[in-house]
N, C-alpha and C positions, 0 to 999 in steps of 0.2 A: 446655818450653813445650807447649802443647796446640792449636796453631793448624796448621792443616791446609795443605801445600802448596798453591799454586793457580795456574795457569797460564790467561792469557788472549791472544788475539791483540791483534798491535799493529802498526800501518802501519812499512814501512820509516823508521827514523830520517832516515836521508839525505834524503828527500824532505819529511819535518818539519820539521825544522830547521836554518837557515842562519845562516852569523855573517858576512853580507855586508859588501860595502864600499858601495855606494851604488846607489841602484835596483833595488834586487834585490825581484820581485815577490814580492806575497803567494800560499802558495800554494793550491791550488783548495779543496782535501779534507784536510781538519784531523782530531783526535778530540776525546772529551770526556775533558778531563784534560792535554790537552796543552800547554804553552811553543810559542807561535808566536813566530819573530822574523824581521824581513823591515827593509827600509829604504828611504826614499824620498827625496825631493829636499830637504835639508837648507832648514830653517825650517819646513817644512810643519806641519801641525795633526792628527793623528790621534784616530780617534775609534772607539772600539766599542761600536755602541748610542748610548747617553749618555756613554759612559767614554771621559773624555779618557788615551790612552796619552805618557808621557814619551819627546820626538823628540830625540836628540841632537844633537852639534854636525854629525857626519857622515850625521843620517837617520837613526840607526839609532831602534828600538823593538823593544818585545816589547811580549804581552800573552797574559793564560792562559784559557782554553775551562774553563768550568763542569764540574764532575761529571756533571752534568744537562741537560745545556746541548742546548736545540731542534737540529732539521734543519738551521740556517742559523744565520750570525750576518752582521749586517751590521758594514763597516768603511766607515767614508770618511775618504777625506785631502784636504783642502781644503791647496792648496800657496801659496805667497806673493803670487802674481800672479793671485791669486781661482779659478783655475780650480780644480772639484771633480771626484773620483773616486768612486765607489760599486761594492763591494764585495759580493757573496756568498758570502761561505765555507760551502761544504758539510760539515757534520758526521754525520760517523759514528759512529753511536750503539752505545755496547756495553753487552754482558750482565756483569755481576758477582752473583759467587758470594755465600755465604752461610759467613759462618765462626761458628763458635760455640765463645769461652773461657771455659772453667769453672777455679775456682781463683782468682777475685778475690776480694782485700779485699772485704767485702761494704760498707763503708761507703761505699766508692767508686761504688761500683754503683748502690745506693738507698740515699741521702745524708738525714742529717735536715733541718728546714729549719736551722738553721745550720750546718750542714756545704755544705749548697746554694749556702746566704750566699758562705760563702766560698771556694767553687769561682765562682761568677760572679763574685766581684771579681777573682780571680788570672787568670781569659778573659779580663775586659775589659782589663788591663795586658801581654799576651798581644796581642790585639787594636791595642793603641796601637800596640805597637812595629814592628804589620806596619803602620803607614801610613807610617813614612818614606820619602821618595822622593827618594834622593841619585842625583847625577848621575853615576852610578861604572858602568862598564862592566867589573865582574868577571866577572863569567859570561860575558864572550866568550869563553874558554880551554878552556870544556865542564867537565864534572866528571866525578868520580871518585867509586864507592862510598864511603863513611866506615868501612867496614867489609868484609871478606870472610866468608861465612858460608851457611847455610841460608837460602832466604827463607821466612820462617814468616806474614810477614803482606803481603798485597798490599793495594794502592788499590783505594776505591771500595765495596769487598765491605760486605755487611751484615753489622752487629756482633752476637749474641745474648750476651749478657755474664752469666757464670750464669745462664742461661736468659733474662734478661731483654733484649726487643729493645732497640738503643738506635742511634747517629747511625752512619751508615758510617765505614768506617775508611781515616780519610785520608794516608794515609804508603806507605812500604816499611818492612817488619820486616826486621832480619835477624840471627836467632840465633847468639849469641857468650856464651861465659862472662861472666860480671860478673869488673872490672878492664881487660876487652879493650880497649884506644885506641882510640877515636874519633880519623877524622882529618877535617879540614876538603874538602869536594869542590870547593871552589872560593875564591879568593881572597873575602874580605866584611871587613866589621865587624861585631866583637858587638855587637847590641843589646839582649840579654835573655838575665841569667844568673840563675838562678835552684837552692838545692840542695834545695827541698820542698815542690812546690806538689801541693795532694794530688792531684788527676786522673793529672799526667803527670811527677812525682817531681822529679829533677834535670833542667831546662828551658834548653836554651841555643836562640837564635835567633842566625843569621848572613844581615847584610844582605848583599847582592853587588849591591846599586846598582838601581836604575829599579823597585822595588817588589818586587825578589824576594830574598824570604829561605826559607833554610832551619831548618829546626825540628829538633832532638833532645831527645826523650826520655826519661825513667826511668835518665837516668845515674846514677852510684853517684858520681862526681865530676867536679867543674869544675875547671879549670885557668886559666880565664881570666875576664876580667868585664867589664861595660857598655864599651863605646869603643875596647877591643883590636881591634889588627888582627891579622887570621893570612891564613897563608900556603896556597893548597891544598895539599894533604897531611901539612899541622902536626897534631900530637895535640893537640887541646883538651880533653879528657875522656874519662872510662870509661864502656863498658856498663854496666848494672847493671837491678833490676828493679824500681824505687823507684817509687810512686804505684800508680797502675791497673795493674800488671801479671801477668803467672803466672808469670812467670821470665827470667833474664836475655836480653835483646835489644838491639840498637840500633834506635831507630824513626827515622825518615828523614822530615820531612815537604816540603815545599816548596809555597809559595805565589807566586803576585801579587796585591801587597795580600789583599784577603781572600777571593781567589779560591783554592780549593787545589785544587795541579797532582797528577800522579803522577810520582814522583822515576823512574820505571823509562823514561821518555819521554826525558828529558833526556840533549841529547848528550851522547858521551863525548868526551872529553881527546883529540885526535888524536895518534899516535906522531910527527908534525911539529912536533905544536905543543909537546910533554914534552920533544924536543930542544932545541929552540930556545929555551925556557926554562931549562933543565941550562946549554946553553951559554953565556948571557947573567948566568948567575950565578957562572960559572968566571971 
């Protein structure tokens, strides 16, 4: 592959993100790119901006900060007994690099208009399957890479794609032979399998409940399909370097709804929480 290591600062995880039990404040100083998750007094009404967040039965929520996202985001929680709260979340704005892969498909790249055609039907079915919004609290457990490897591609960075600028690049790369397992970071449901959609090749999406899914990329193969459940750290698939790419990788994306986060934010798996799971399955 030809994509350039890249290293960027990133606020202590721990102070990020929390998998509380109930009232656990929001916290002050977020980034852009990040999984916030906090909870409040069960029934309440969450709001960011306009955007109503999904409140569990325990309070719990999340919700994801923009690439781009201003100085400030406002939150309120209107709670059962009419009283409201109002929220200022301060964001810290970051610098991302500049990567430039040479070595695409060229059709990929600069697409005729029916090639176009049919890169924006295969977005918009892409698109659908990130608006489910089941009541599943997977992702309380944290996640675990889908892969061990180079990291060849970071979040956020501007893409020059055979010389040509094009949208930033919203995932983690992480360079692995083709055939290498893909493993699930977190327990979900499929909701999008896919082995040839031209942009982004072999296409799986893994819902983990209240709007967040995970996205993989240019697999060389699927093992599972729409409505499967997997487990975290089940193999669903191989790396490979199918669609838009220069060579074998696994791409990592992750969103809420059509907000897309940076998978490099997201907690990790606690060595409490890997026991206690191991042991519950003995």
């Amino acid at each position: 592959m030809r994509y350039r290591a890249l290293r960027r600062p990133a606020l202590p995880l721990l102070c990020l993100f929390c998998l509380p039990a109930l009232a656990a404040p929001l916290p002050v100083r977020v980034q852009q790119g990040q999984l916030v998750a906090a909870s409040t007094e069960p029934g309440s009404t969450v709001k960011i901006g306009e955007r109503e967040a999904r409140v569990d039965a325990d309070g719990r929520y999340v919700f994801g900060i923009e690439r781009d996202a201003p100085a400030s985001v406002a939150v309120t929680i209107r709670h059962r007994n009419g009283k409201t709260e109002q929220h200022t979340l301060q964001v810290v704005q970051r610098e991302y690099k500049i990567e430039r892969v040479d070595g695409l498909p060229p059709h990929t790249v600069t697409p005729d208009p029916e090639m176009a055609r049919r890169i924006a039907e295969e977005q918009a079915r892409v698109a659908k399957a990130r608006e489910r919004d089941d009541d599943r609290n997977d992702y309380l457990a944290g996640f675990r890479r889908p892969a061990e490897g180079r990291i060849s591609g970071v979040y956020g960075s501007q893409r020059i794609d055979n010389g040509v600028p094009k949208a930033p690049h919203y995932g983690l790369d992480i360079a692995v032979p083709t055939g290498t397992p893909v493993k699930a970071p977190a327990d979900g449901v499929v909701s999008f399998a896919a082995p040839d959609l031209i942009l982004t090749g072999g296409t799986v999406l893994i819902d983990h409940g209240h709007g967040l899914t995970s996205s993989f990329l240019h697999l060389s193969r699927i093992d599972v399909k729409v409505g499967d459940r997997v487990g975290q750290g089940q193999v669903f698939a191989a790396a490979g370097a199918t669609g838009r790419a220069s060579g074998p990788h696994v791409h990592w994306g992750f969103n809420w709804f059509d907000v897309r986060l940076d998978p490099a934010l997201l907690p990790e798996r606690s060595g409490a929480t890997a026991k206690s799971s191991a042991a519950a399955k003995k």
